[in-house]
N, CA, C and O of each residue as an XYZ file, in Angstrom:
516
protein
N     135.815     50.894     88.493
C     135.921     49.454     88.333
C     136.574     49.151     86.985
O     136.188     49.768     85.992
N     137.727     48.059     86.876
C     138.352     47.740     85.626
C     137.168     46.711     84.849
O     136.494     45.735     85.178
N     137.281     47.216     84.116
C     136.323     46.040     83.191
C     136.751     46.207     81.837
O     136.988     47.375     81.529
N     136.948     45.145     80.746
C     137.360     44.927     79.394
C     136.514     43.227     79.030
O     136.096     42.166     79.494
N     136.734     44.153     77.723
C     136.135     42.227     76.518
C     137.285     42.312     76.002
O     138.075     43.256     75.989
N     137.373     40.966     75.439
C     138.121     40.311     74.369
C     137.117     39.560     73.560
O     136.493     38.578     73.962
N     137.024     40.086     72.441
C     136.454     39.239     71.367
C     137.162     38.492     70.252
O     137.704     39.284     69.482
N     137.316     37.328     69.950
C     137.711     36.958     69.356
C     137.391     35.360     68.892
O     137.291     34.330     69.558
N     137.240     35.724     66.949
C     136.652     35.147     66.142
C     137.703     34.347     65.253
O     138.453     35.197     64.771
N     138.047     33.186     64.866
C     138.698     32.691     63.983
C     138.274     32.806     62.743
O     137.223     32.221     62.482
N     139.014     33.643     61.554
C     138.539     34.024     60.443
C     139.665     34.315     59.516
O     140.549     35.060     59.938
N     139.777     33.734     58.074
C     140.891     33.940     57.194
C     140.484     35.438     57.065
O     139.541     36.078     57.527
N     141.872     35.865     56.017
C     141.957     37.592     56.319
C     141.711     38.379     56.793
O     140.936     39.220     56.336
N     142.319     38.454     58.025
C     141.820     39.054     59.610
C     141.970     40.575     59.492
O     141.346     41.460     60.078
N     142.898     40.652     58.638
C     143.403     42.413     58.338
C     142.441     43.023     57.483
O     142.044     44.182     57.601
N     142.013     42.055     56.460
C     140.848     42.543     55.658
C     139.683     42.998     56.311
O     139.218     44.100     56.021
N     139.057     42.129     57.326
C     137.641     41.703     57.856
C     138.345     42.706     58.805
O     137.793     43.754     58.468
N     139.291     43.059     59.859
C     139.014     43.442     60.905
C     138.828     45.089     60.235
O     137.879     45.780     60.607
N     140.041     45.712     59.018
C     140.018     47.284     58.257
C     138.558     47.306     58.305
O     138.130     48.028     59.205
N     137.349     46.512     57.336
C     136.174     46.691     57.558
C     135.099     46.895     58.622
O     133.946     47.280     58.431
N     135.689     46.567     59.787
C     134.832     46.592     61.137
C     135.109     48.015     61.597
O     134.458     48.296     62.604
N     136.106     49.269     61.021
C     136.342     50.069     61.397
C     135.296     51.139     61.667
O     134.843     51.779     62.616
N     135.103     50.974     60.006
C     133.927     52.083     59.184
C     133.022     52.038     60.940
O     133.101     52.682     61.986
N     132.455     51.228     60.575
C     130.698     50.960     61.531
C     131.765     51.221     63.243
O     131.518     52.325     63.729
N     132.279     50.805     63.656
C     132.754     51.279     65.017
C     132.993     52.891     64.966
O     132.761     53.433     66.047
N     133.437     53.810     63.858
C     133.796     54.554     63.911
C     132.315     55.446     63.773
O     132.327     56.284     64.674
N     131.253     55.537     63.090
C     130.093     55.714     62.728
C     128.986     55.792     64.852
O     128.286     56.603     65.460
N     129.567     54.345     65.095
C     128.688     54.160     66.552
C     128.838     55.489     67.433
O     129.780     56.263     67.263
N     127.900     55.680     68.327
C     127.786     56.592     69.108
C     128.290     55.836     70.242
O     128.753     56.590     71.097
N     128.334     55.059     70.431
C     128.381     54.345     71.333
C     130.059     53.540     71.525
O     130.258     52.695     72.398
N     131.108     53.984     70.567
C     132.469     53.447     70.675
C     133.255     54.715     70.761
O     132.615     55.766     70.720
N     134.558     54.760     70.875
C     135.951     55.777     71.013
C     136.873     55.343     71.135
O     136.964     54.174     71.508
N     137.986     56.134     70.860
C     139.573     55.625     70.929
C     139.544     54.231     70.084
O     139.878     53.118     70.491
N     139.159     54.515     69.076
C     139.523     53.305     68.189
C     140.765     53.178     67.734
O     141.179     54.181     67.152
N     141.704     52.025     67.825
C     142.564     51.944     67.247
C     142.770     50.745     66.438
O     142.428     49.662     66.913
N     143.395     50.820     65.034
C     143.922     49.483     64.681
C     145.315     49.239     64.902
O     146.209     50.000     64.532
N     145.532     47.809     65.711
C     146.601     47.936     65.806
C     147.269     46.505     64.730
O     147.182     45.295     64.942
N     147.782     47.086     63.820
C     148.539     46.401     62.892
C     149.764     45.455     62.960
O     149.952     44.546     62.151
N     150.737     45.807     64.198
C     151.915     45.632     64.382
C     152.000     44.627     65.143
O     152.908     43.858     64.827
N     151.108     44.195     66.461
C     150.722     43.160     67.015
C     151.083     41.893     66.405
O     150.875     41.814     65.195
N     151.570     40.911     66.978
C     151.393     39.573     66.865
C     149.891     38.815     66.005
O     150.102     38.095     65.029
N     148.980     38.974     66.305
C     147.470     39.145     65.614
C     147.143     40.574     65.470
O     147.321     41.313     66.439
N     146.759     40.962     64.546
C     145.943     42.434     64.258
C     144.692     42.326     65.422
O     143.733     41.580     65.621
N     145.114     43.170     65.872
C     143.565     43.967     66.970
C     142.954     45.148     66.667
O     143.685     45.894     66.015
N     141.415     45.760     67.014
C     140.791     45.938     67.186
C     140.587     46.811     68.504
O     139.812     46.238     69.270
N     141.110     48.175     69.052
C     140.748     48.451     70.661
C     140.256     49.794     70.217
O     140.683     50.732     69.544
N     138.858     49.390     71.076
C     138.271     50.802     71.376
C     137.571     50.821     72.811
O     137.434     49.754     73.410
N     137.124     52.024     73.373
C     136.534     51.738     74.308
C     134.936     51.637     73.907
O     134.536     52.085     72.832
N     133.988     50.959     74.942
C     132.616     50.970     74.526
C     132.013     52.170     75.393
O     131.727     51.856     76.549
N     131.817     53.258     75.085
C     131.277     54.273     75.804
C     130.011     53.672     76.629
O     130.043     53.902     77.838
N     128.903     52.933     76.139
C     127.758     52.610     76.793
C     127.866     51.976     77.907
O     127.194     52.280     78.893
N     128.883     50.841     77.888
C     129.532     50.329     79.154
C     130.554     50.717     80.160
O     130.789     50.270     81.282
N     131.151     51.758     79.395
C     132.646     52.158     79.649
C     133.766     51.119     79.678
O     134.771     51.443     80.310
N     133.750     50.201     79.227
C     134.600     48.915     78.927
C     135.818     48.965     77.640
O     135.440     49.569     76.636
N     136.349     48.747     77.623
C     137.744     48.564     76.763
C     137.053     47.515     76.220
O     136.051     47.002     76.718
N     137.816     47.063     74.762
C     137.168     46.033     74.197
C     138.007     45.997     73.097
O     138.210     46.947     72.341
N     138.749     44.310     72.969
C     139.501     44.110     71.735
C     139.305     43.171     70.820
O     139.289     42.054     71.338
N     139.139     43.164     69.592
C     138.941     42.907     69.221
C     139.811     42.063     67.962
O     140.524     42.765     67.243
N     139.767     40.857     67.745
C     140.809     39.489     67.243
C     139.888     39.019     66.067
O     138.660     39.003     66.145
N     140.773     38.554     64.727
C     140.031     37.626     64.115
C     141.007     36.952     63.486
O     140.793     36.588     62.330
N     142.224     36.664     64.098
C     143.251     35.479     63.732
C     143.346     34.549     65.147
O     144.442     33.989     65.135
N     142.697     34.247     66.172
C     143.306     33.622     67.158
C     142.926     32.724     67.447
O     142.236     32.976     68.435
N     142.860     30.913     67.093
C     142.160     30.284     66.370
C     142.762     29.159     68.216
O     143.619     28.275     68.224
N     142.165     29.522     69.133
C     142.268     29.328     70.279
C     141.485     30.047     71.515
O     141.467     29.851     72.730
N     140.865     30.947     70.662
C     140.273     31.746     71.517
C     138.824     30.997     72.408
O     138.691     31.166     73.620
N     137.933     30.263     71.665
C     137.211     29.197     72.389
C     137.580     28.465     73.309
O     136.675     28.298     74.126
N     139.043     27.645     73.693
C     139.507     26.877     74.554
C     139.942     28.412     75.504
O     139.372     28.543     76.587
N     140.553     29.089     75.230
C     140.673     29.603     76.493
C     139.554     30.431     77.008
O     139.875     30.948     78.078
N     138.548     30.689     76.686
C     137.326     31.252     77.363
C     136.574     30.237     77.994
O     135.673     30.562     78.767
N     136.935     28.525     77.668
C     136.208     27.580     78.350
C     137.234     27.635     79.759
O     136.751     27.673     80.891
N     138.828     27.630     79.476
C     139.855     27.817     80.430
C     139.385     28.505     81.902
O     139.234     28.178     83.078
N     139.248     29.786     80.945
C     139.026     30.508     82.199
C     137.931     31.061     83.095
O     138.049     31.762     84.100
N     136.486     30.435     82.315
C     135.266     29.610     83.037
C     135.370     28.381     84.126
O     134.734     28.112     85.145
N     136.431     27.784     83.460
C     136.791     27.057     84.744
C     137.418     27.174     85.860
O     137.296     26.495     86.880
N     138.280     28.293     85.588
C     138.874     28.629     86.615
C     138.243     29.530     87.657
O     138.376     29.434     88.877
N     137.633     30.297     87.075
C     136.845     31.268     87.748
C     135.721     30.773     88.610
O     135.280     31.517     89.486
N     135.047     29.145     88.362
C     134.544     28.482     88.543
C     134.791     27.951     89.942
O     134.156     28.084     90.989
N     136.321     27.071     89.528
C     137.058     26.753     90.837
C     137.472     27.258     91.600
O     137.927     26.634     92.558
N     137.517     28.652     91.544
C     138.396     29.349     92.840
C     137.662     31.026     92.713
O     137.779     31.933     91.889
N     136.702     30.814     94.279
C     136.183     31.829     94.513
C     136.870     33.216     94.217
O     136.597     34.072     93.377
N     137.897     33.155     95.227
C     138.896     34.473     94.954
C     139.509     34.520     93.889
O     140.250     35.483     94.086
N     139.672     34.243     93.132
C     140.433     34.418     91.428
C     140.073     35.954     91.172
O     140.930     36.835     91.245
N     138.675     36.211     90.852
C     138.076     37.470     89.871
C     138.760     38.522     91.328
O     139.951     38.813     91.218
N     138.281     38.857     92.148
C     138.552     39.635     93.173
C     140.107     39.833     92.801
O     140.545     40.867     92.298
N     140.951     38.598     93.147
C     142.594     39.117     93.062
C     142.998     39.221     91.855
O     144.204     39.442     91.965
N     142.728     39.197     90.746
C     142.928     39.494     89.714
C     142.509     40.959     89.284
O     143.307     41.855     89.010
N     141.148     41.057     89.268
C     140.912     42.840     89.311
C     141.565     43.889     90.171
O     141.504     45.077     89.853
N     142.407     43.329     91.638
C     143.193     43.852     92.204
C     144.832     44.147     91.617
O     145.598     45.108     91.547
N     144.835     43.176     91.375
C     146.446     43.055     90.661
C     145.800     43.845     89.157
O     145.798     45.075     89.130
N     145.564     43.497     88.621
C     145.102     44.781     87.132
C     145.096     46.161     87.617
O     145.713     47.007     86.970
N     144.233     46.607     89.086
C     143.858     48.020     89.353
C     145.889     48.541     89.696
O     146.490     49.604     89.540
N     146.325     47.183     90.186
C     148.134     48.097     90.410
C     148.470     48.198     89.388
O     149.051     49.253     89.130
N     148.309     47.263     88.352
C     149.227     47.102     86.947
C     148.700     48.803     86.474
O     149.540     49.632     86.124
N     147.326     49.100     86.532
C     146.747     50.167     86.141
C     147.668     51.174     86.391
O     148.341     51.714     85.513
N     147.725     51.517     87.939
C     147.825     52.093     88.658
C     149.999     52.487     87.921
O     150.572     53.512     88.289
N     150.407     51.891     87.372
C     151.846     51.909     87.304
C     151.897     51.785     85.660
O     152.878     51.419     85.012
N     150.570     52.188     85.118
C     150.746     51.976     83.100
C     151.464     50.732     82.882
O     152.273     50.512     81.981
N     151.076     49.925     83.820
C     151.926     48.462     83.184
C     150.378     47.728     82.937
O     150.383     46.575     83.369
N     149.643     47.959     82.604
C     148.528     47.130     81.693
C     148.228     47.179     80.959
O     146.998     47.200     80.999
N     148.881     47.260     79.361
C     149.077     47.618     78.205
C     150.513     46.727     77.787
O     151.664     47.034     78.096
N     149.977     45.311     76.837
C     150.784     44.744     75.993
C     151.982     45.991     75.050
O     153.187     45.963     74.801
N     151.086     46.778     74.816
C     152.178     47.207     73.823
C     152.737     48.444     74.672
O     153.182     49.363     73.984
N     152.775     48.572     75.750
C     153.834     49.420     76.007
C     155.223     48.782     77.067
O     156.094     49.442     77.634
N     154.988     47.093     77.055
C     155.642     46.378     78.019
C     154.773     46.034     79.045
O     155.398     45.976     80.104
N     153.453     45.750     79.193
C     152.654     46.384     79.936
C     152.140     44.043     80.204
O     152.746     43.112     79.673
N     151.023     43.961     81.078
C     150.992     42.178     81.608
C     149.343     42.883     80.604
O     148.699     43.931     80.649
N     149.236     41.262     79.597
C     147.700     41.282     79.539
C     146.820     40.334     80.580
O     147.247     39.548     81.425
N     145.519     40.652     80.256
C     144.452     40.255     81.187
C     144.371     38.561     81.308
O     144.057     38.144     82.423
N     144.593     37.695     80.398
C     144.816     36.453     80.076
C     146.181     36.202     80.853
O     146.347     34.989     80.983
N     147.111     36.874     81.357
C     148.317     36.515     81.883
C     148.124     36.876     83.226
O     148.702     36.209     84.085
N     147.274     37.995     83.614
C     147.393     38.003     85.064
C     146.459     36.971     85.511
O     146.531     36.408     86.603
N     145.411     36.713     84.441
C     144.561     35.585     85.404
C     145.143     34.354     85.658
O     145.014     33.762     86.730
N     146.066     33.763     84.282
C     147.237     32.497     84.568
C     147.473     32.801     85.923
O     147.025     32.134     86.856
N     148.257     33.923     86.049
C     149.047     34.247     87.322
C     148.378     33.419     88.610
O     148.707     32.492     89.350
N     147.264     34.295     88.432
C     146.315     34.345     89.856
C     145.761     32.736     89.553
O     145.880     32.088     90.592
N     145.266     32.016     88.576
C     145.243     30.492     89.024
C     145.941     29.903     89.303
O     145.659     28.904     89.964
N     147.395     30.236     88.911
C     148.748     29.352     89.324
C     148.936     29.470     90.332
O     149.084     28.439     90.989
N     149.040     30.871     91.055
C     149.185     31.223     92.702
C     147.930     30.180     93.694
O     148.121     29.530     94.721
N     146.855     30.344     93.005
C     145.598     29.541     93.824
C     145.442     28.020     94.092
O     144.845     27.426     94.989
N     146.458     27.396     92.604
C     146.781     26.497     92.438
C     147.736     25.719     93.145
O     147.722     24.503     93.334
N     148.796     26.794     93.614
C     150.022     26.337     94.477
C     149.312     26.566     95.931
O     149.763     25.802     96.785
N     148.430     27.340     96.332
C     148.254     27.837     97.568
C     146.791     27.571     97.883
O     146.082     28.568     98.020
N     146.230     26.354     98.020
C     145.086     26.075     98.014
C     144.342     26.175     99.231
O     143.130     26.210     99.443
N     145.752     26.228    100.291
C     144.735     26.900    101.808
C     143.931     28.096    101.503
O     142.774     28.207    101.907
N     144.631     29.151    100.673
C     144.109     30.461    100.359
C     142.623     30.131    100.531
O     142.033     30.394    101.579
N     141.864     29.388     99.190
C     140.637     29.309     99.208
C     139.669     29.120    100.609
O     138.531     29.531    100.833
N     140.556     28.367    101.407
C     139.613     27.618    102.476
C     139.515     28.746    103.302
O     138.453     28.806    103.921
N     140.345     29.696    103.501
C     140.464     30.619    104.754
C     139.850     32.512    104.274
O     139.847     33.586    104.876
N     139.407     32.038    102.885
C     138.416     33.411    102.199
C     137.114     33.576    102.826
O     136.356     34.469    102.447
């Protein structure tokens, strides 16, 4: 099963605060594959969470991140099939190393656009799930 977090905190010196979050992720028994990624548009944060087995990234410049987690509560809200076709379309993106921003790859915030815009244009879909 695909599963990932996005965390993300609005906070001045994001490069500062996020270098410091390293130490203690790196220390956990419970994290791996930590990376900082510097080069990004916002500095991130990706490691996996071993306890969950979840990917998990981590933001502290993205000063939008509240509106779109209300976004996509709503959406997920309104349209039964969203989570289903979305974890489907991620398992192909998977499936072809195209789910990874930095290798050219669709993020998780863009396939779900996707899949509300499609649900949005195609609203029989819902009725006939």
């Amino acid at each position: 099963m695909l599963k990932e977090v996005e965390l993300r905190v609005s906070r001045e010196n994001s490069i500062v605060n996020l270098a410091r979050l390293m130490n203690p992720l790196k220390k956990s028994q419970h994290t791996s594959d930590i990376v900082f990624v510097r080069g990004a548009k916002e500095p991130i944060i990706r490691f996996r969470d071993t306890y969950y087995d979840i990917m998990v990234d981590v933001s502290l410049g993205n000063h939008d991140g509240v509106a779109v987690c209300q976004l996509m509560r709503e959406y997920l809200s309104a349209f039964d099939f969203m989570q289903p076709l979305a974890m489907f379309i991620k398992f192909v993106l998977l499936s072809y190393d195209l789910n990874d921003t930095r290798t050219g790859g669709l993020c998780s915030y863009f396939v779900y656009l996707m899949v509300a815009s499609y649900l949005q244009r195609n609203p029989d879909l819902e009725t006939r799930a």
